[in-house]
N, C-alpha and C positions, 0 to 999 in steps of 0.2 A: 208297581204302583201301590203294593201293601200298604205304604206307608201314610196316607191319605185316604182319610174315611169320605165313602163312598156314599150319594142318597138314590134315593130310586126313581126310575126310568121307564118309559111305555118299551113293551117289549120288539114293538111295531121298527124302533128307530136300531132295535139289536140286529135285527131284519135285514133293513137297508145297508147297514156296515156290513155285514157279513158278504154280502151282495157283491159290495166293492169290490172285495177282493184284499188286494195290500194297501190301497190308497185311504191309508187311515185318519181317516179323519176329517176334519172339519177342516181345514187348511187353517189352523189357526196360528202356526208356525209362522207363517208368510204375514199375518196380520198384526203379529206384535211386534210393538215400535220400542225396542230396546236405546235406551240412550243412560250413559256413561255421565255426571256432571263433573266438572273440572274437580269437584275436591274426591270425588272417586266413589260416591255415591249411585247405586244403581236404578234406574228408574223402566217399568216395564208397563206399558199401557197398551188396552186391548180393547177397541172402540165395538160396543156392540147397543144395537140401538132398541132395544128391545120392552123397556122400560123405562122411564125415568129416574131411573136408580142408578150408585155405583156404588161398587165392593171395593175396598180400601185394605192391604194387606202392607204392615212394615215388620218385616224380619230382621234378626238382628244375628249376626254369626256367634254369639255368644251363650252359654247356657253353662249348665252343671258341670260339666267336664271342664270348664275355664276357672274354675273359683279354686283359691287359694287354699293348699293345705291347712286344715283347723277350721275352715271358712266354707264346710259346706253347707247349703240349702241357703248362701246367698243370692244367688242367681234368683233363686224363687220370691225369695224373699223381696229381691227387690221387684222384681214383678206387682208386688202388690203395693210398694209403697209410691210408683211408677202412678198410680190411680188417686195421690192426695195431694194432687195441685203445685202451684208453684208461686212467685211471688204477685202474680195478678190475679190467676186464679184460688180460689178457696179460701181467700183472706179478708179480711175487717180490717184490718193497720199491720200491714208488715213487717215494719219500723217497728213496732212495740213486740209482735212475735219472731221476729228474728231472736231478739235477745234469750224471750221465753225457751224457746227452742235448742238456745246453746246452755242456757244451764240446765234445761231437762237431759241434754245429753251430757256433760259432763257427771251431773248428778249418779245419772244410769251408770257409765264408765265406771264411776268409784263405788257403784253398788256389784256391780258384777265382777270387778277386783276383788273385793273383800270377799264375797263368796266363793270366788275361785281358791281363797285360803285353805278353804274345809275347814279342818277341826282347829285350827289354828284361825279362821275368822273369829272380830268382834263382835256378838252377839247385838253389844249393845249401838257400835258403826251400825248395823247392817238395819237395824231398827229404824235409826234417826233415819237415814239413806231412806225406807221405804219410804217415810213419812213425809219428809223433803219431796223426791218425788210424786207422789199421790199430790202434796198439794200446788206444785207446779204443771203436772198436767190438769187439773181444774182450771186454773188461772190461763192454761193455755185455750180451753174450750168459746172463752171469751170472746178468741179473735181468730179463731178457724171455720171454716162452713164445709161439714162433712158433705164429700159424695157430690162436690160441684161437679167434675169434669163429666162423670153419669148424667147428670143432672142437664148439662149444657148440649148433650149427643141427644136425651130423651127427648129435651123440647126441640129439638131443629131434626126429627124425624128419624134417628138413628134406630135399628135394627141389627141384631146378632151381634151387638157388641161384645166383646170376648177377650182374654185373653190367655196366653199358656207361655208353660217354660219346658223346657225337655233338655234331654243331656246337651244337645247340640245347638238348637238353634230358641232362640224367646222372639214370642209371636205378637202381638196387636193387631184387630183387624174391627172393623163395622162394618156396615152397608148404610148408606143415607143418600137421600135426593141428591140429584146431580147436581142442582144449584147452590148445593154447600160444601162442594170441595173446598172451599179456599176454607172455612169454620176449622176444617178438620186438617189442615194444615196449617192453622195458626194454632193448634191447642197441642197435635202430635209434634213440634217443631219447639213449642214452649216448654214443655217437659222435660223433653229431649236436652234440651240446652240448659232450663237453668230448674231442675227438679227439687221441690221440698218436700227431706223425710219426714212426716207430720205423722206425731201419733206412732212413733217407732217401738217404742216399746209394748204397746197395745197390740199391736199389729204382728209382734214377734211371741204375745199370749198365744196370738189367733194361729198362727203355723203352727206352734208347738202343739194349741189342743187339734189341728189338722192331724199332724202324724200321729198323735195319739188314737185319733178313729180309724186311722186311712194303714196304718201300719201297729202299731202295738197293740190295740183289738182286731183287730181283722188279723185273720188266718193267713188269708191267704195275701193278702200284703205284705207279714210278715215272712211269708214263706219267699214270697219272690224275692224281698229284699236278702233275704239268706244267701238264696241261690246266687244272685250279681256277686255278692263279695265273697262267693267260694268259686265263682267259675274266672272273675278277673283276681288276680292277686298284687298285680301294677297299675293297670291303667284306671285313670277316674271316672269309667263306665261302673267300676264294685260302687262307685258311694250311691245314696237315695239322694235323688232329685230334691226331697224334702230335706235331707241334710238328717247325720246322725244328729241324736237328740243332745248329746254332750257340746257340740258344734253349734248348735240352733239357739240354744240357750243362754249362748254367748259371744251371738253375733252382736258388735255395736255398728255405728251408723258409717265408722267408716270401712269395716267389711265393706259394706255395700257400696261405700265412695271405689274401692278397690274395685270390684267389678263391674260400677258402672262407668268408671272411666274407659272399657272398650265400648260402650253404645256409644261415647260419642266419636268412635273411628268409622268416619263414611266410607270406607273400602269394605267393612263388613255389614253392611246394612242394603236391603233390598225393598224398594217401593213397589208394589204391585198393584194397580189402577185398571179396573175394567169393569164396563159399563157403558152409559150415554153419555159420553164424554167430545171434547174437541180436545184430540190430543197436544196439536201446541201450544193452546190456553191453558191446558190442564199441566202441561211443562214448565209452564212461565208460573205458575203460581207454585208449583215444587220448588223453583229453581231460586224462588224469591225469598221460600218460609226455608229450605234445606240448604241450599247453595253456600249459606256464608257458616254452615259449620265447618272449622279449619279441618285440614286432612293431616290425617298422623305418621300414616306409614311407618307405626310402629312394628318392632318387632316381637311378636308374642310369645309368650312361654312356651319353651319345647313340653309338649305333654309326653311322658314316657311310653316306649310301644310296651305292649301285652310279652312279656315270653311262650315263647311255645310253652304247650300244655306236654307233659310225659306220662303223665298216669291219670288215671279215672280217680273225681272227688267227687266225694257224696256230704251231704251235710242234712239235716233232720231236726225238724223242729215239734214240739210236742204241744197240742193245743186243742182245746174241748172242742171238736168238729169235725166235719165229715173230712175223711185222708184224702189227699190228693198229692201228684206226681208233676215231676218238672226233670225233664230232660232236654240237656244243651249243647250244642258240638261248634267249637268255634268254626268261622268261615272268613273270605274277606267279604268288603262291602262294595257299594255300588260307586262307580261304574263299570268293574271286574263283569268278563263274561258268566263267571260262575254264578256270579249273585240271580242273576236272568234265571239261570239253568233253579236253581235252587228257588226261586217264584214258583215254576212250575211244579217243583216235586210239593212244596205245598198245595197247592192245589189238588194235586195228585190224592195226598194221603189224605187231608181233612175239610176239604170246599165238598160240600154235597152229602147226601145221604146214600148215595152208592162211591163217592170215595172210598180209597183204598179200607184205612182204618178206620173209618165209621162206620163200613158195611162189616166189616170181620170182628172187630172188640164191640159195637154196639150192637148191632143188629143179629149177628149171627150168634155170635158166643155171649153176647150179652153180662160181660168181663165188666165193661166200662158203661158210667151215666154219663161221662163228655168225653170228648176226646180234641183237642184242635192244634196245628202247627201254625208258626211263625216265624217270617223270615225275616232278618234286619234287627233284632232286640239286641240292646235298650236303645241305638242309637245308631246313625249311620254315616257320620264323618270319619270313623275307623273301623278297623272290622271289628266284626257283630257276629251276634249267635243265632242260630236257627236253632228254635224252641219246639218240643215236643211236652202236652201239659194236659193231663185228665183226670177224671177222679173216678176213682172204682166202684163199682155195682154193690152193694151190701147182698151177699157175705164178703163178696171178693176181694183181694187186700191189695194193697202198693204193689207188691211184690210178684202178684200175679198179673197183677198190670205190666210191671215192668216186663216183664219176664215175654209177655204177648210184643208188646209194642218195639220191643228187640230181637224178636221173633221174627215179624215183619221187615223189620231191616236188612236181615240177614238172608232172607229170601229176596227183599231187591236188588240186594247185592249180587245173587246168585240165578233168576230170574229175571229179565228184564221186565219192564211197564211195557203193558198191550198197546200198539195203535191208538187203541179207543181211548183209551185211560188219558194218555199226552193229548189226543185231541178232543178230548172233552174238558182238563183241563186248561188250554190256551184258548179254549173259547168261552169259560169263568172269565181271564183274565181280561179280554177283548167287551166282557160285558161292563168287566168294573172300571174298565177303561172310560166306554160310553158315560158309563153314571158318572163320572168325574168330571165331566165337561157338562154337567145338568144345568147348574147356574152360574154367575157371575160369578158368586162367592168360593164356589169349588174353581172353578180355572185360574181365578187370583191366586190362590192360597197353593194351586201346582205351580203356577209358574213361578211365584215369589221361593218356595220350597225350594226347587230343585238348581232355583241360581243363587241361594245363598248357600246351601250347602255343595253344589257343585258347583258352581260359578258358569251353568250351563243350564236355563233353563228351555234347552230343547230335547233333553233327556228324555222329557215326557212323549215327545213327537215321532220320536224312531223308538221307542219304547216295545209296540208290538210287531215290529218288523224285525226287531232282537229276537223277541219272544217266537216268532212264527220259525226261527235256527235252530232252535233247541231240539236236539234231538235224541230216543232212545237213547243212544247212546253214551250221549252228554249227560242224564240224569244217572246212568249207571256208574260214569267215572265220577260226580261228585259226590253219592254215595260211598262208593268205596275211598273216596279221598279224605273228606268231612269226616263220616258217619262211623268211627272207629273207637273201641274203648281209651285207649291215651289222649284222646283228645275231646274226653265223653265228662259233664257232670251232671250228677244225678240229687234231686232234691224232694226230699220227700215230707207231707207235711201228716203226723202223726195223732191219732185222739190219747189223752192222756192218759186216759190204762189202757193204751197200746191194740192195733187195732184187731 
């Protein structure tokens, strides 16, 4: 359940589950009314009466690992453009911005042609092109209304509105009164169907100076994004969800027609409804606003598998700030036994302060100021990497870090984990289990999770009853199976007179 951030819980209700025994849970398996609509759209509701509220989650099987070669950080991108309305909403006269809107893009087009020349562009094209555009998005200001759809959730009650994009999956979700389910499926459903890029080239300033804070000043941004594109060398887990900046710079509007033409395939898309709701009323109003988008049954681009890894890559970036380390060993993903097994050995090494490695590099030897593991990185529609990532004690260097924290490895290889060790971490897991079912908003956002990315949202359900298998054992062979130099990279991020 890593992959799903977790909030906090009375300790009293960790109690009671532990109590039970194996009968995990809330039976909320048994309570969710899964239904299929005919164009292949999945719909998952979870009647809980607890409030007058409901939690609203639409996932979409699409994300950064779906975008076209040259075309990446459009998934993200359209994410954001996803939030400026459509032809009813955000508008003043349509009819008159429609037109606006095609020659601001066409405009952009033949500005971002001419720059693509380099040194062979027209100084003096590229000039008028600004110009032209600057005063067409003016002239567009006229007859748009920034920030309606925000605007229309904040007055009819809405809360945690949100949204994300990740390799895998692009999220939507609010919480609002349960008497405005139908608002938010005529606005999520109007989008959905007929979206306007408004403000496209603004909005692709606003990504670019994102990755500029998020990655090209930040260290450790840049460090991670290093390490993806040296530990994959094929699959489109190496690219940044934000998109290389060479890529980002010259997305145009129909990049983004390219990958949003799979949101509109209902076979990839997951509704998840729970709250105080009447689930067949709350059916009939899905069925009314989502039902009549046609079903595609396309068939999507083969994404290339990863090849096996044969040797140990290292890659190093140099940059004014404290060093830190990043170690990675590919694995498969989930719903693979191994991946269960591999939950627990994180826990093992870095849940807790008597954890394996944060009692021995912090505590004891005092090597390292963090230390934490991760299972499932970047993404988990394919296999993925379990992350080992800390930064060194001043005087201490990378290298003595590494050197400890493969140190460790090599004795779990050769020493099994104690009783206590396993059973202190699956009862971490069983905690963060609990917290996951704290609110509406968290049980939506599992259940919608793990049935658009597994097409099985009861994954959650037998989840530590998998976990409660794991045994000694089982963590020693996927150590020695995983945790090997051939199948090891190593990233390290350096101060620049070296540390």
């Amino acid at each position: 359940m890593k992959r799903i951030k977790f909030s906090k819980v009375v300790f009293a209700l960790f109690f009671i589950f532990i109590l039970n025994g194996n009968s995990y849970g809330f039976d909320l398996e048994s309570k969710v009314i899964k239904t299929r609509l005919k164009n292949g759209l999945t719909v998952l509701m979870l009647e809980r009466h607890i409030s007058p509220t409901v939690s609203l989650y639409i996932r979409y099987r699409v994300g950064a690992v779906d975008e076209k070669k040259g075309e990446s950080g459009a998934a993200h991108l359209l994410e954001h453009m996803m939030f400026k309305g459509t032809p009813t909403i955000g508008t003043k006269n349509y009819a008159v911005e429609k037109k606006i809107l095609a020659a601001i893009e066409k405009t952009g087009v033949a500005l971002d042609r001419e720059r693509l020349r380099g040194v062979k562009a027209n100084p003096e094209r590229i000039r008028v092109l600004q110009n032209k555009l600057i005063e067409l998005q003016k002239k567009h200001k006229k007859y748009f209304i920034p920030n309606e759809i925000d605007r229309l959730y904040t007055e009819n009650g809405s809360v945690d509105m949100n949204a994300s994009t990740g390799q895998d999956v692009t999220s939507y979700h609010l919480s609002l009164p349960s008497n405005k389910i139908e608002l938010w499926a005529r606005i999520e459903s109007d989008r959905l169907m007929n979206p306007v890029f408004r403000e496209f080239y603004t909005e692709r300033d606003v990504v670019m100076e994102e990755r500029r804070q998020r990655v090209e000043t930040d260290p450790h941004g840049k460090l991670y994004e290093q390490f993806l594109s040296t530990a994959y060398k094929t699959h489109p887990y190496r690219r940044p969800i934000l998109g290389w900046t060479e890529d980002l710079m010259n997305l145009s509007p129909s990049s983004l027609r390219n990958i949003f033409s799979r949101y509109r395939s209902p076979e990839s898309i997951v509704i998840a409804v729970v709250g105080d709701i009447n689930p067949s009323s709350t059916l009939r109003l899905i069925e009314k606003y989502f039902g009549g988008i046609p079903s595609k049954r396309e068939k999507h681009s083969v994404i290339p598998e990863e090849p096996k890894q044969t040797e140990e890559r290292r890659v190093s970036i140099n940059f004014d700030a404290n060093p830190m380390l990043l170690i990675g060993y590919h694995k498969p993903t989930a719903p693979a036994y191994d991946d269960y097994v591999l939950d627990v050995l994180e826990a093992i090494l870095t849940k807790g302060r008597t954890s394996r490695l944060y009692r021995r590099l912090v505590t004891e030897e005092g090597i390292a100021k963090s230390i934490n593991a991760a299972n499932g990185i970047p993404g988990a529609r394919y296999p993925n990497l379990f992350i080992i990532s800390g930064e060194p004690r001043f005087p201490h260097t990378n290298a003595e870090l590494e050197e400890s924290i493969l140190r460790e490895i090599e004795n779990l290889k050769a020493q099994p984990v104690s009783p206590e060790e396993i059973t202190k971490a699956k009862n971490h897991l069983r905690m963060g289990f609990i917290q996951s079912m704290d609110s509406n908003s968290e049980i939506a956002s599992i259940l919608s999770y793990y049935e658009v990315l597994l097409g099985n949202y009861k994954y959650f359900a037998d989840y530590l009853n998998v976990i409660d298998r794991v045994s000694i054992a089982d963590i020693q062979n996927v150590i020695g199976v995983y945790f090997t130099k051939n199948n090891r990279t190593i990233a390290e991020l350096k101060n620049e007179k070296g540390e």
